[in-house]
TIZAZA-560214 format. One record per residue (C-alpha): residue number from 1; residue in one letter; x, y, z. Coordinates in pm, 1 decimal. Layout:
N
ATOM    k  r        px        py        pz
ATOM  NUM  A         X         Y         Z
...
***
This chain:
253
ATOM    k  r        px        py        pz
ATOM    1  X    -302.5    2443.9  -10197.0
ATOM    2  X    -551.6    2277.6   -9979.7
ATOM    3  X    -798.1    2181.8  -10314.6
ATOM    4  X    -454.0    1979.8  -10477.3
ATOM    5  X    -367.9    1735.1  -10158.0
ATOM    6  X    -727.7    1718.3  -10154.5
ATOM    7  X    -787.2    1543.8  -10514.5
ATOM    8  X    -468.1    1313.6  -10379.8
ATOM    9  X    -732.4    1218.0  -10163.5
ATOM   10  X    -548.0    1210.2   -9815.2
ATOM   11  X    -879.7    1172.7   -9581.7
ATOM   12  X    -566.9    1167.4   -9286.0
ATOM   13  X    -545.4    1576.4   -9436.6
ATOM   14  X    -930.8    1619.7   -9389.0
ATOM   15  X    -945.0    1516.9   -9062.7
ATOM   16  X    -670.2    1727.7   -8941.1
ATOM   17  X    -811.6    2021.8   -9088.4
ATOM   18  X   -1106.2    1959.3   -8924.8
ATOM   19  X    -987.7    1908.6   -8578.3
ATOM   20  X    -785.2    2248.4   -8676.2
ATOM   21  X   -1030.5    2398.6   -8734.3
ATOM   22  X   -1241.8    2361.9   -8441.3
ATOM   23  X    -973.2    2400.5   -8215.9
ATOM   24  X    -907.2    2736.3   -8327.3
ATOM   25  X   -1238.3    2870.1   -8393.9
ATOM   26  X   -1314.6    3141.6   -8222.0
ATOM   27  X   -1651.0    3036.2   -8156.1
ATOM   28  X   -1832.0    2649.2   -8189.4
ATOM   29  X   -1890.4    2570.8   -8607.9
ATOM   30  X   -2173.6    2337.8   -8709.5
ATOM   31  X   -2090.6    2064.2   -8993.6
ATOM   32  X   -2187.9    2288.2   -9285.8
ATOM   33  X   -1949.1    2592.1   -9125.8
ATOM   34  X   -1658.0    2290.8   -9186.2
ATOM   35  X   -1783.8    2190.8   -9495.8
ATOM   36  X   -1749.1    2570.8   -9693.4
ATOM   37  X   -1448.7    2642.9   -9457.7
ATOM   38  X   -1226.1    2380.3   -9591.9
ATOM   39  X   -1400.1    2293.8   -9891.9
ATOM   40  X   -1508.1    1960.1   -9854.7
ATOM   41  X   -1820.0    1775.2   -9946.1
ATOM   42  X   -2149.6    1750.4   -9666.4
ATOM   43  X   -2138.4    1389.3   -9679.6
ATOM   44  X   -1771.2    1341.3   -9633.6
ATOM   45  X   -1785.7    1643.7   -9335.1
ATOM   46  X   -2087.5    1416.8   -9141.5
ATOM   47  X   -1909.2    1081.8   -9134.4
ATOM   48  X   -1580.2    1186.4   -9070.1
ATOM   49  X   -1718.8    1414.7   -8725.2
ATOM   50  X   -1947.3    1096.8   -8692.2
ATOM   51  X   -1607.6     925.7   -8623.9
ATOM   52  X   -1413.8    1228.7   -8419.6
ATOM   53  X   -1728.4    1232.3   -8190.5
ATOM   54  X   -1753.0     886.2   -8180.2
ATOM   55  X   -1356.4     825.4   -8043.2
ATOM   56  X   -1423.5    1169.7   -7816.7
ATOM   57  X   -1222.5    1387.5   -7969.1
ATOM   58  X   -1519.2    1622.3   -8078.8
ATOM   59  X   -1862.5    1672.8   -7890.7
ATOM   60  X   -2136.7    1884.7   -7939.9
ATOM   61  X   -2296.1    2155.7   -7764.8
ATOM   62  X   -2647.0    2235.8   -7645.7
ATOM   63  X   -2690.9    2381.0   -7996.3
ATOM   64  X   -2531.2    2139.6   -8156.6
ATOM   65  X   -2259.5    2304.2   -8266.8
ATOM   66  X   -1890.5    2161.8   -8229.4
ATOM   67  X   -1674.7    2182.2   -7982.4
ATOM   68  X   -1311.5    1981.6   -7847.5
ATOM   69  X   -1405.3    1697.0   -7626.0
ATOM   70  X   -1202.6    1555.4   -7343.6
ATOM   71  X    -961.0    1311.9   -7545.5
ATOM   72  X    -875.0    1607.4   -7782.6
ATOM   73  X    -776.2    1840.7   -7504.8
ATOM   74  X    -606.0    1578.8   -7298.9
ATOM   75  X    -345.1    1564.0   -7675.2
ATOM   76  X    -319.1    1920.6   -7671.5
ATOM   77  X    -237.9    1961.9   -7294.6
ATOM   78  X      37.6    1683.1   -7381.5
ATOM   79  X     184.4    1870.2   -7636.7
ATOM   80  X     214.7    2173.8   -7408.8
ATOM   81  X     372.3    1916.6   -7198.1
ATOM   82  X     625.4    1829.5   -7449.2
ATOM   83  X     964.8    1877.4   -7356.0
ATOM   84  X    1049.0    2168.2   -7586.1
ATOM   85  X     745.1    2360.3   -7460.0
ATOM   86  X     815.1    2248.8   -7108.1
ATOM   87  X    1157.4    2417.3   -7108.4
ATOM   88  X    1120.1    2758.8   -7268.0
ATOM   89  X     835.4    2809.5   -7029.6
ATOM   90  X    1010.5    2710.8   -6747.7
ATOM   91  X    1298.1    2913.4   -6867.7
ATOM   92  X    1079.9    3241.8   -6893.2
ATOM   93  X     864.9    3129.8   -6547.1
ATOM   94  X    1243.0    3077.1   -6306.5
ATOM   95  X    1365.4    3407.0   -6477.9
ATOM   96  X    1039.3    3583.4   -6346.9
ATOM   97  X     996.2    3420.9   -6003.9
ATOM   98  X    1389.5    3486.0   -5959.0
ATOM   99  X    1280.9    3895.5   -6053.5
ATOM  100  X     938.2    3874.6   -5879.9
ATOM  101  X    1054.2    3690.6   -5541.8
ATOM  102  X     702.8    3461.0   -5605.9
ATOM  103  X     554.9    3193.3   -5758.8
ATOM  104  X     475.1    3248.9   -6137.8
ATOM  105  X     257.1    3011.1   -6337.6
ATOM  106  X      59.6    2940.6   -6656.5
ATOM  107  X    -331.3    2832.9   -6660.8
ATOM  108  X    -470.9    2758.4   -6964.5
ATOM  109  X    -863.8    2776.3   -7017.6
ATOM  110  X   -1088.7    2448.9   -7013.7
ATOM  111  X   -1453.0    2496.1   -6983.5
ATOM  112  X   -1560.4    2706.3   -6652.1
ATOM  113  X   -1206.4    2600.0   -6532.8
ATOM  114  X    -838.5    2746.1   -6561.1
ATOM  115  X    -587.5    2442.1   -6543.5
ATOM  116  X    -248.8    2524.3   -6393.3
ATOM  117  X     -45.9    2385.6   -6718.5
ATOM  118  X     321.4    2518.2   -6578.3
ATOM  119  X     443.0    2684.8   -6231.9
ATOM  120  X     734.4    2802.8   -6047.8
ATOM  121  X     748.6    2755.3   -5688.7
ATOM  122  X     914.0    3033.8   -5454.1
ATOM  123  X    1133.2    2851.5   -5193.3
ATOM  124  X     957.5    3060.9   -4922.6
ATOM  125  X     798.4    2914.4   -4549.5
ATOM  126  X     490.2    3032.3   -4606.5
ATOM  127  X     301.5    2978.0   -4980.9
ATOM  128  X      23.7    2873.6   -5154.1
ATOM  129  X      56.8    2560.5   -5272.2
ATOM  130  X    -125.3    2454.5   -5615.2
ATOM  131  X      38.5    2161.9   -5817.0
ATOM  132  X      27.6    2154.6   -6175.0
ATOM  133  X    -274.9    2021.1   -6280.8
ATOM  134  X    -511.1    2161.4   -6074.7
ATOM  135  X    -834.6    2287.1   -6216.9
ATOM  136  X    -933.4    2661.2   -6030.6
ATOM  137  X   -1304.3    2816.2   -6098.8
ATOM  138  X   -1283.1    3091.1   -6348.5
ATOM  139  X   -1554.4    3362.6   -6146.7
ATOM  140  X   -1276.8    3408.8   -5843.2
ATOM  141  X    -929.2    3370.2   -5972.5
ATOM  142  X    -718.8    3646.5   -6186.1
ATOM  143  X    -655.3    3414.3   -6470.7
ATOM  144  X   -1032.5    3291.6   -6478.1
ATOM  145  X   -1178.6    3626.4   -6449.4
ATOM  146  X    -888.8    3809.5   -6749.2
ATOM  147  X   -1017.1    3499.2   -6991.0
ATOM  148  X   -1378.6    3548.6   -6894.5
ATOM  149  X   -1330.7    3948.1   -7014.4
ATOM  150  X   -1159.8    3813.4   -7280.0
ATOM  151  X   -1510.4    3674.2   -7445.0
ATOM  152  X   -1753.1    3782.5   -7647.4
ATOM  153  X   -2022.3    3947.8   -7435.1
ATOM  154  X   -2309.7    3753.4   -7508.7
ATOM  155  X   -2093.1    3435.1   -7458.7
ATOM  156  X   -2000.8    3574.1   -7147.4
ATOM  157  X   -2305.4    3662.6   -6978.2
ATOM  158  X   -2404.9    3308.8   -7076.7
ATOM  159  X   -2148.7    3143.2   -6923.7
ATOM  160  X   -2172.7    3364.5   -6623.2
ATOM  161  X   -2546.4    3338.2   -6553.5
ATOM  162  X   -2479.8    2953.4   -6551.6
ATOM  163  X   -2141.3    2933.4   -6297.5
ATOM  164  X   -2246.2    2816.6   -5909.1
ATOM  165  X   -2083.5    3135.1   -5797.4
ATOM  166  X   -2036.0    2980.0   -5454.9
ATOM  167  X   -1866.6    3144.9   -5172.0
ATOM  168  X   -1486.5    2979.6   -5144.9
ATOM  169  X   -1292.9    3297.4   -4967.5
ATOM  170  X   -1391.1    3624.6   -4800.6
ATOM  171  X   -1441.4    3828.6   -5084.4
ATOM  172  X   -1572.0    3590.5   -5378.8
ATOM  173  X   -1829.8    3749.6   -5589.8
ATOM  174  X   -2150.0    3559.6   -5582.3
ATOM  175  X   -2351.2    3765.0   -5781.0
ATOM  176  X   -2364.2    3790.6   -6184.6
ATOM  177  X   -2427.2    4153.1   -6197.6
ATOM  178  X   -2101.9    4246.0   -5965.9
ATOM  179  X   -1916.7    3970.5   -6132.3
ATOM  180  X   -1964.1    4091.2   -6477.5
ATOM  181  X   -1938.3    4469.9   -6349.4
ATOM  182  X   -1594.1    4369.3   -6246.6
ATOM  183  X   -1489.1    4175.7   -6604.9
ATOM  184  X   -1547.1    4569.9   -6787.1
ATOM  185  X   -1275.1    4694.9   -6604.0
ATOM  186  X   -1089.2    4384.9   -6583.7
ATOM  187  X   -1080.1    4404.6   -7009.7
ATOM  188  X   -1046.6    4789.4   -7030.2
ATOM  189  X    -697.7    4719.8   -6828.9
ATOM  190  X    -555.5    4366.3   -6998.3
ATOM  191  X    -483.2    4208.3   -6665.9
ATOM  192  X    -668.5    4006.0   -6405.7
ATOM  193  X    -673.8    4067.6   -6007.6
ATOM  194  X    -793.4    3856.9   -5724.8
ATOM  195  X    -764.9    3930.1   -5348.0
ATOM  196  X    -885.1    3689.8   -5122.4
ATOM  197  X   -1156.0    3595.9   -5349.6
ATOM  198  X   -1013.1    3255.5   -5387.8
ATOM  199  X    -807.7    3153.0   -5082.6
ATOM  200  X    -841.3    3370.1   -4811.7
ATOM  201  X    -504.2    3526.0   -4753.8
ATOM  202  X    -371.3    3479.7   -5101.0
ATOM  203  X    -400.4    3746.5   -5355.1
ATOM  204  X    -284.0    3714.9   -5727.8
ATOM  205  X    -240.0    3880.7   -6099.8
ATOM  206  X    -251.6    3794.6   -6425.0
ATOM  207  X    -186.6    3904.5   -6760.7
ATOM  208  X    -294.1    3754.7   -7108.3
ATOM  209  X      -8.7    3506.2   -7339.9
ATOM  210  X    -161.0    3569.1   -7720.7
ATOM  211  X     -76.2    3395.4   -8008.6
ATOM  212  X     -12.2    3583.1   -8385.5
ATOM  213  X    -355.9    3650.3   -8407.5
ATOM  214  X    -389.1    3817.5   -8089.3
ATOM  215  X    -603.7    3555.4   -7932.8
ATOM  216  X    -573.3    3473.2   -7603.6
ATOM  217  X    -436.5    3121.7   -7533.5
ATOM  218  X    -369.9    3131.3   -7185.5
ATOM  219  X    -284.0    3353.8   -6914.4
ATOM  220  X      31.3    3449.3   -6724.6
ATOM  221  X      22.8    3510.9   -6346.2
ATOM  222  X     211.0    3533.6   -5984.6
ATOM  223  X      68.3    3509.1   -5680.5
ATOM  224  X     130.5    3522.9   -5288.8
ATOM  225  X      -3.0    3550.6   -4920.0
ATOM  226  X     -81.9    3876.2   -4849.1
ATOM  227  X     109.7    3885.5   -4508.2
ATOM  228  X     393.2    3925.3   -4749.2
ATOM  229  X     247.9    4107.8   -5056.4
ATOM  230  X     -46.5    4261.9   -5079.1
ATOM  231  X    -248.6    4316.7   -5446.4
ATOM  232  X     -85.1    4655.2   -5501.3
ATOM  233  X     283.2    4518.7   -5429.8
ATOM  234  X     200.4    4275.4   -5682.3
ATOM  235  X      77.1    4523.7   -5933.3
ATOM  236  X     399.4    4651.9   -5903.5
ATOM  237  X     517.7    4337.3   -6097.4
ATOM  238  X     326.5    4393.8   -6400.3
ATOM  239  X     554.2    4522.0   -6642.8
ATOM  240  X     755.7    4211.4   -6568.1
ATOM  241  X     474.1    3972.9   -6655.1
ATOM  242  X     389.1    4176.4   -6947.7
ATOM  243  X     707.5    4084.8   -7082.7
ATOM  244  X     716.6    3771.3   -7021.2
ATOM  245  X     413.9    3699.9   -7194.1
ATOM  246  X     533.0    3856.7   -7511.0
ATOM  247  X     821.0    3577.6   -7451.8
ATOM  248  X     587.0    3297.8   -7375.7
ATOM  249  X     327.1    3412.9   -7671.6
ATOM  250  X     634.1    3411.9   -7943.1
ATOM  251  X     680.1    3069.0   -7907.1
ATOM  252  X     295.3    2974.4   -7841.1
ATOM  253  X     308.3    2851.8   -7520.0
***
């Protein structure tokens, strides 16, 4: 199928497939991994990611392998910002927050950052308050840490061995060792924790949102002061997020 629009020649097609394809690698391809993958010539592979790097919408890494750039993760966050998106997540996060009494979000992955994409707000006096948006480190938050244990190992401890670490609440981990002691058990159970490693007096969970292939796209997750729920009270909720990220995942949130 692919080979016959090809000898139509739609180039449009080619580059398509090729910011496809890097998008949804599971890890960074070099020219001549795009140029068997989709069956395309060397030549034609080179100027078109010539071009995609050129209007930022590809860069490479260190290796120089490829990777999505800031202009093609700025579209993709917009799409996720699309209306239809927008309301069946915020469908499945008020349903959860009502059940959960707190606020419920999504963070997606970007770098050695989670992004809040969506959130639900609890009406109570006293919350944490993180607008949609913000960018939160990945070593000392529940969603940063579950995508972190979600990666390869050696990607990990790369990744890891580079982060600043830096002390932002009472109990951040500073050091790699504890951190990536912490990311075993974090994958052996499927769900993130934090408790006061963040913000002190806020502690939070997560769970993973997969697509079809069982890849995980972003991460579900409440959170609250502790003066009103501690960790385990909000391990208590997990069931509920579980199934809500079967809800959010069938629809690729």
């Amino acid at each position: 199928m692919i080979v016959e629009r090809r000898k139509k020649g739609s180039s449009i097609t080619r580059v398509l497939e090729i910011i496809e394809s890097v998008a949804q690698a599971e890890r960074p391809l070099s020219p001549a991994d795009l140029a068997l993958l989709l069956d395309i010539p060397k030549p034609s592979v080179h100027r078109i990611l010539q071009q995609l790097v050129a209007e930022g919408y590809l860069q490479t890494n260190i290796r120089g392998l490829l990777i999505p750039a800031d202009r093609l993760q700025a579209t993709a966050f917009g799409i996720l910002h699309s209306s239809r998106f927008k309301a069946l997540s915020q469908a499945v996060l008020q349903k959860l927050a009502h059940k959960t009494g707190e606020t419920c979000g999504i963070s997606i992955p970007n770098g050695t950052e989670m992004i809040y994409y969506d959130r639900v707000q609890t009406n109570w006096p006293l919350q944490v308050h993180l607008p949609i948006g913000s960018h939160t480190p990945v070593w000392c938050t529940a969603s940063g840490k579950l995508y972190l244990s979600s990666l390869p190992k050696d990607d990990r401890q790369r990744i890891i061995n580079n982060l600043p670490m830096e002390m932002l609440a009472r109990n951040t981990i500073t050091t790699a060792k504890e951190l990536e002691s912490t990311l075993l058990e974090i994958a052996d159970n499927d769900r993130g924790v934090e408790n006061e490693e963040f913000i002190d007096g806020m502690a939070s969970i997560s769970v993973p949102v997969r697509n079809e292939k069982g890849r995980l796209t972003a991460c579900l997750f409440t959170h609250a002061p502790i003066l009103r729920k501690s960790l385990t009270e909000l391990l208590q909720f997990e069931p509920l997020l579980r199934q809500a990220a079967l809800e959010l995942g069938s629809f690729e949130c």
